[in-house]
C-alpha positions, 0 to 999 in steps of 0.5 A, a space after each residue: 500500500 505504502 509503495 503504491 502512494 509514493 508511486 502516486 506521488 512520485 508520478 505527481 510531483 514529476 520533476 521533483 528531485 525526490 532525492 533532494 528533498 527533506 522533511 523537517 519535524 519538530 517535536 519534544 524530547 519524549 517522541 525524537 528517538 523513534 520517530 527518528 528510526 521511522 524517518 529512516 525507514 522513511 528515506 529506505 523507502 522514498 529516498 526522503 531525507 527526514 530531519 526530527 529535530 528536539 523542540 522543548 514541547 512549550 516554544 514548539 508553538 511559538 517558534 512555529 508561529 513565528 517561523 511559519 509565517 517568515 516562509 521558513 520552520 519544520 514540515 511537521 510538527 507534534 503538538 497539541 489540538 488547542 494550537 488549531 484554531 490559533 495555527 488556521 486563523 494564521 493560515 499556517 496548518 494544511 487540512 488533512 482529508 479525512 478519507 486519506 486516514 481510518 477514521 473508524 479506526 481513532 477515537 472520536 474525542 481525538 478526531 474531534 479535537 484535531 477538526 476545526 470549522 469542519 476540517 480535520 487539520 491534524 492526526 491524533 497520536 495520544 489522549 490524555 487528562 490528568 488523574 489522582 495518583 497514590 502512593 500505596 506506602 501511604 494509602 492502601 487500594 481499599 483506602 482510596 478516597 472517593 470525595 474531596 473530605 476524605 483527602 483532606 483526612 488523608 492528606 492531613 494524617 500524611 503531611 509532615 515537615 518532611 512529607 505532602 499529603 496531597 500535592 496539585 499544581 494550584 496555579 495551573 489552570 490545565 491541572 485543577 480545571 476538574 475542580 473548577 468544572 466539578 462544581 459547574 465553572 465552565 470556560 465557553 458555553 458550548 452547544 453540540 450544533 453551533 460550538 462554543 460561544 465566546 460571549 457566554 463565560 464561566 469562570 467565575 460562577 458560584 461553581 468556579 468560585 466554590 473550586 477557588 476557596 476549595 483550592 485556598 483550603 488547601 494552603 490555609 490548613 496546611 495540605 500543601 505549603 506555599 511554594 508547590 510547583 509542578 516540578 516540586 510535586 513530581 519529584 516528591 513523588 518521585 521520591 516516595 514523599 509524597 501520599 497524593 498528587 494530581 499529575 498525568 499519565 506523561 509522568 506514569 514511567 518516570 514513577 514507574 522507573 523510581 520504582 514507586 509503588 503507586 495506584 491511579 484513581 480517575 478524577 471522575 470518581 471523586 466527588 467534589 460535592 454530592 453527585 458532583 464529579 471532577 471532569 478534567 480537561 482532556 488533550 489530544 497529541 498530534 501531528 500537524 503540517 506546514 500549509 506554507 510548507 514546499 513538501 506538503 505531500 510528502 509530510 502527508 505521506 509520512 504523517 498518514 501511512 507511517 505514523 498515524 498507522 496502527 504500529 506508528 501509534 503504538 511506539 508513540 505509546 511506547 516512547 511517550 505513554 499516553 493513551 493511544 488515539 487508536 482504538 486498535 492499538 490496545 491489541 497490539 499492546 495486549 499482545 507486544 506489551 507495554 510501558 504502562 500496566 493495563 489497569 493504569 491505562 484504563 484508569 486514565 482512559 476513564 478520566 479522559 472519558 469523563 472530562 471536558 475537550 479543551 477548546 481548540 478555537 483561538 479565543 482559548 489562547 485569552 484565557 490561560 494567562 488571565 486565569 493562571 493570575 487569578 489562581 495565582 492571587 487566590 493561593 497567595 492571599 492577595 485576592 478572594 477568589 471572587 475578586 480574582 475571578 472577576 478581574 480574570 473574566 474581565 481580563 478575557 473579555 477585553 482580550 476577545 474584543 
């Protein structure tokens, strides 16, 4: 199959030195090394050069938009489906036929998550939301708590000067938006028919308003010390110091090689009221390509048929262990095995389930800033959270005029 497309390509494109030719693809640390060993089987195959090149995952964004535009940059990036709207609007993303990809084969939300005003403009790699880890030295699996007092209880029997009950990135809007969704916060109200509506805010409901005095509740009685950051909190786990985090399943190998002895709880099992669950944000990994880029065709041969194939997903899987966006890939991993125990990748796949798409339009890129000062203000003591909450929808407001 590979061999007829590049023969269809290679009678396209003509004159074309194929030879000559070199994909670039930028992508983080996690995916370089395998996607790397694909380029080469690549090149055997079409004589392509391909250049993987190690973009830190946070400037791959930025650095594209800026390179993009200038007529220079990669072919292919990996990144996140929330980049979609901001990345079309600049014209910078190639729309991706959904009949050149089986469709049937990935899982809605992932496919979803890459379409924007109709058109599918990357192909998903991975899910992934975040979800309660426990460390079974502190909690045992019949322990496991099931609503916000009962961590509040354990954090506090397992907080001392040397240990955290409980740890979650608090000023981080991504990590603590199932607080926020739990109690009825929203971002943009959002209808199946017509998508979201920018106008219609709520991030500073009585809901979101409840999830920031519960966030403060956190500092105030001495769950979490002033300070927590995501890097504090992961290498405490990591080092067996700390009982509960919240965290995703990108640090699942990290625990996994320290050896720690540790359980996953999805977030949609925790109640943060009666009959209210967290719903995490969920995010989509994939590939996307250059509109403005001269290899477009190749970058889509590679993309489709050696990458987002079944096989190509799985050593993402292995390389980065997400939750794979191909729903037969759990074969291949029941039979070839994998980084992550079985039971793990199913609790992640339940609170990816259970949550929330992060919006992919562009107006999404207003709200991360005004809200990460928001959080920000209410840990430190320096506004209530309606006052911050206020200011933070006051602030997106005026950013989306």
């Amino acid at each position: 199959m590979k061999k007829v497309l590049i023969l269809g390509l290679i009678f396209m494109l003509g004159t074309v030195s194929l030879f000559s030719a070199t994909l670039t693809v930028w992508s983080s640390e996690a995916q370089v090394n395998f996607m790397r060993r694909i380029g080469q089987e690549f090149t055997r195959d079409t004589g392509i050069n391909v250049d993987v090149q190690m973009v830190t995952f946070g400037d791959i964004k930025s650095k594209f938009l800026t390179a993009a535009q200038a007529g220079e940059g990669p072919d292919i990036i990996v990144g996140a489906h929330d980049w979609v709207g901001e990345l079309v609007i600049n014209g910078l993303l190639e729309p991706i036929p959904m009949s050149a990809i089986e469709l049937d084969k990935f899982a809605d939300s992932a496919i979803q998550g890459f379409t924007y005003q109709g058109r599918l403009y990357g192909v998903p790699y991975a899910t992934e939301a975040v979800a309660l880890f426990y460390n079974r030295d502190y909690i045992s699996d019949e322990e496991v708590p099931t609503n916000i007092n009962e961590i509040k209880a354990l954090a506090k029997e397992f907080t001392t000067d040397e240990t955290v009950g409980f740890a979650v990135t608090a000023s981080d809007f991504y990590h603590v938006y199932g607080f926020i969704s739990g109690f009825g916060g929203y971002v943009f109200g959002y209808d199946p028919r017509t998508g979201y509506n920018v106008n219609n805010l709520g991030l500073n409901n009585e809901g979101a308003i409840k999830a920031g005095y519960l966030l403060k509740s956190f500092f105030d009685e001495g769950i979490m010390p002033q300070g927590m950051n995501y890097n504090i909190m992961d290498s405490m786990f990591m080092d067996g110091l700390a009982a509960m985090i919240i965290n995703g399943p990108w640090a699942v190998k990290n625990y996994l090689d320290a050896g720690i002895d540790f359980g996953v709880i999805p977030l949609t099992k925790i109640e943060v009221e009666p009959g209210k669950t967290m719903k995490p944000f969920v995010g989509v990994q994939g590939l996307m390509i250059n509109s403005r880029s001269q290899n477009k065709a190749f970058a889509m041969e590679f993309v489709i048929n050696y990458l987002a194939t079944a096989e190509g997903v799985y050593q993402f899987y292995i390389a980065d262990p997400r939750l794979p966006s191909r729903t037969d890939v759990a074969q291949i991993i029941a039979e070839q095995g994998g980084p992550v125990p079985a039971e793990i990748v199913a609790a992640f796949t339940e609170s990816a389930a259970g949550g929330e798409p992060m919006p992919n339009i562009p107006e999404m890129q207003s709200v991360w800033q005004p809200m990460a000062d928001a959080l920000n203000n209410i840990i430190n003591g320096v506004q209530t959270p309606e006052a911050a909450l206020n200011d933070a929808v006051s602030k997106i407001r005026s950013a989306l005029k």
